[in-house]
C-alpha positions as CSV (number, residue, x, y, z in Angstrom):
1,X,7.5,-14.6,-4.4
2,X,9.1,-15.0,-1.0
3,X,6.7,-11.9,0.4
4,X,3.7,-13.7,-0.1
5,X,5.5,-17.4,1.7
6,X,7.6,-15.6,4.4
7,X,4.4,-13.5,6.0
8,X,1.0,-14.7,6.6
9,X,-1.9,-14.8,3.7
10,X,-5.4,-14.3,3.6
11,X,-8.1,-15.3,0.9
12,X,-11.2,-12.9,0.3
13,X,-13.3,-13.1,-2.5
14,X,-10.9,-13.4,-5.5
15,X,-8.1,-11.6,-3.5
16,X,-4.9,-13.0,-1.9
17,X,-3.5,-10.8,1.0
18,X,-0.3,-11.3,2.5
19,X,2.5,-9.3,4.4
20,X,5.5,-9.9,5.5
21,X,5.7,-8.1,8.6
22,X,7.9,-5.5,7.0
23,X,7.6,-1.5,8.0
24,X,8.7,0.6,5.5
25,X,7.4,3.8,3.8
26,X,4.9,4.4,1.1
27,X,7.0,4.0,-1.9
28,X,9.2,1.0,-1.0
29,X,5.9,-1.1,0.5
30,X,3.9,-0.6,-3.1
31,X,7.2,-1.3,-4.9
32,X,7.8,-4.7,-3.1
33,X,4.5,-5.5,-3.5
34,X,4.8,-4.7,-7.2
35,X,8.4,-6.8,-7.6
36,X,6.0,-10.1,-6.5
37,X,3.4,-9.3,-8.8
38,X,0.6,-7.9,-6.6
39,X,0.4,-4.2,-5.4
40,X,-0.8,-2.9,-2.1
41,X,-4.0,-4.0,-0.6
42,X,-6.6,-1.3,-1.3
43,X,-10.4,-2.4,0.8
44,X,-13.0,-2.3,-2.1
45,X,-15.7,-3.5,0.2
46,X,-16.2,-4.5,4.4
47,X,-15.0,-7.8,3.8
48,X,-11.6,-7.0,2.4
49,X,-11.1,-4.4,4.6
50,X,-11.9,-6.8,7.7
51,X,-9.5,-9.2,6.0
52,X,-6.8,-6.3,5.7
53,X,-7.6,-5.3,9.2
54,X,-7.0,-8.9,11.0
55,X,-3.4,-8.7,9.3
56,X,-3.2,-5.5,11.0
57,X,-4.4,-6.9,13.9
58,X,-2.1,-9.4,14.1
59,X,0.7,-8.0,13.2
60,X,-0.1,-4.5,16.1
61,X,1.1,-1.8,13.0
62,X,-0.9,0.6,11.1
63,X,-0.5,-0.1,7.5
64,X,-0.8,1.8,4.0
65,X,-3.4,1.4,1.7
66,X,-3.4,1.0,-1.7
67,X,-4.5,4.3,-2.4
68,X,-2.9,8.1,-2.7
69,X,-4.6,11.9,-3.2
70,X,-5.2,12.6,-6.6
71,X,-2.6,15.2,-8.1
72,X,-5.5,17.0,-10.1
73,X,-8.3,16.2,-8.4
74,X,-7.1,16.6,-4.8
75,X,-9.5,13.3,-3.9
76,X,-8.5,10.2,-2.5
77,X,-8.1,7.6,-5.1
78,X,-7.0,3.7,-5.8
79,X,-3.2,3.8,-7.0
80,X,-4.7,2.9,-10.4
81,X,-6.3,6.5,-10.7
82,X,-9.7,4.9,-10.3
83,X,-12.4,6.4,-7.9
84,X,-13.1,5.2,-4.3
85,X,-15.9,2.9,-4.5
86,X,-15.9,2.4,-0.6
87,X,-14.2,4.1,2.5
88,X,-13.5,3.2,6.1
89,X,-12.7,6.6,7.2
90,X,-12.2,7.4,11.4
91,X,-14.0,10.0,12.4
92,X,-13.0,13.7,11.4
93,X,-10.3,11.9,8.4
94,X,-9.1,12.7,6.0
95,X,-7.9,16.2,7.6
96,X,-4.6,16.8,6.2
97,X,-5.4,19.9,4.3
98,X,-3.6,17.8,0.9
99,X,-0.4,17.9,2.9
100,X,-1.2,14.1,3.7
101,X,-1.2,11.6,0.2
102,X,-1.6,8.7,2.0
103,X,-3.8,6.6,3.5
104,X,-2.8,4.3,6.9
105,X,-5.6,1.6,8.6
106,X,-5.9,1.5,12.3
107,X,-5.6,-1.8,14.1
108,X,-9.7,-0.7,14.6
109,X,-10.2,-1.1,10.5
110,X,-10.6,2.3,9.9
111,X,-8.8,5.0,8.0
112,X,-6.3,7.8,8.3
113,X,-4.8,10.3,5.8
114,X,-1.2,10.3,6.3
115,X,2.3,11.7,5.2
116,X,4.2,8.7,2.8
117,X,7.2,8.9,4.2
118,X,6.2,7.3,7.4
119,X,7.3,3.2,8.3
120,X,3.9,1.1,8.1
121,X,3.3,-2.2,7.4
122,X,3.0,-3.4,4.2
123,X,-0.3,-5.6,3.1
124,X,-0.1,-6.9,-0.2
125,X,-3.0,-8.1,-2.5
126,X,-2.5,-10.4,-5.3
């Protein structure tokens, strides 16, 4: 796991975060958080999402969450297929009329729908 030793890592709750500074797009962030055993950080509450925010922070780069629009249900959703049970949006977001699957944080903690081929920082959550 030399993602999770090479970047910086942050404990919340039962949750390990880490990132390795890296930006890449939506696919290749989930899988090389995938290849190290963890998948890409997705906020269930405020605390992880300030957690996922002060990597953000620190590193200055918007990064993708672990989450994607549902193909069938057109709603937001973890990666797992399971509900959001908490959201961050900024103001007027989501507003990509479906043509944005993904989700990016702001360095501010909150939320953006987003197009998944863009280079963001990957966050990883073990």
């Amino acid at each position: 796991s030399v993602l999770a030793l090479s970047g910086k890592i942050r404990k919340v709750g039962d949750k390990m975060l880490a990132s390795n500074g890296k930006k890449v797009d939506f696919a290749s962030a989930l899988q090389s958080c995938e290849e190290v055993g963890g998948t890409l950080a997705a906020p269930k509450n405020e605390e992880e999402n300030k957690a996922i925010m002060d990597i953000v922070k620190q590193y200055n780069q918007y990064a993708y969450l672990g989450m994607r629009k549902g193909e069938t249900s057109g709603q937001f959703q973890y990666i797992n297929g399971m509900p959001l049970n908490y959201s961050n949006w900024h103001q007027r977001e989501p507003d990509g009329q479906g043509k944005e699957k993904c989700v990016e944080m702001y360095t501010d903690g909150t939320w953006n729908d987003k197009k998944c081929n863009r280079y963001r920082l990957t966050v990883c959550e073990f």
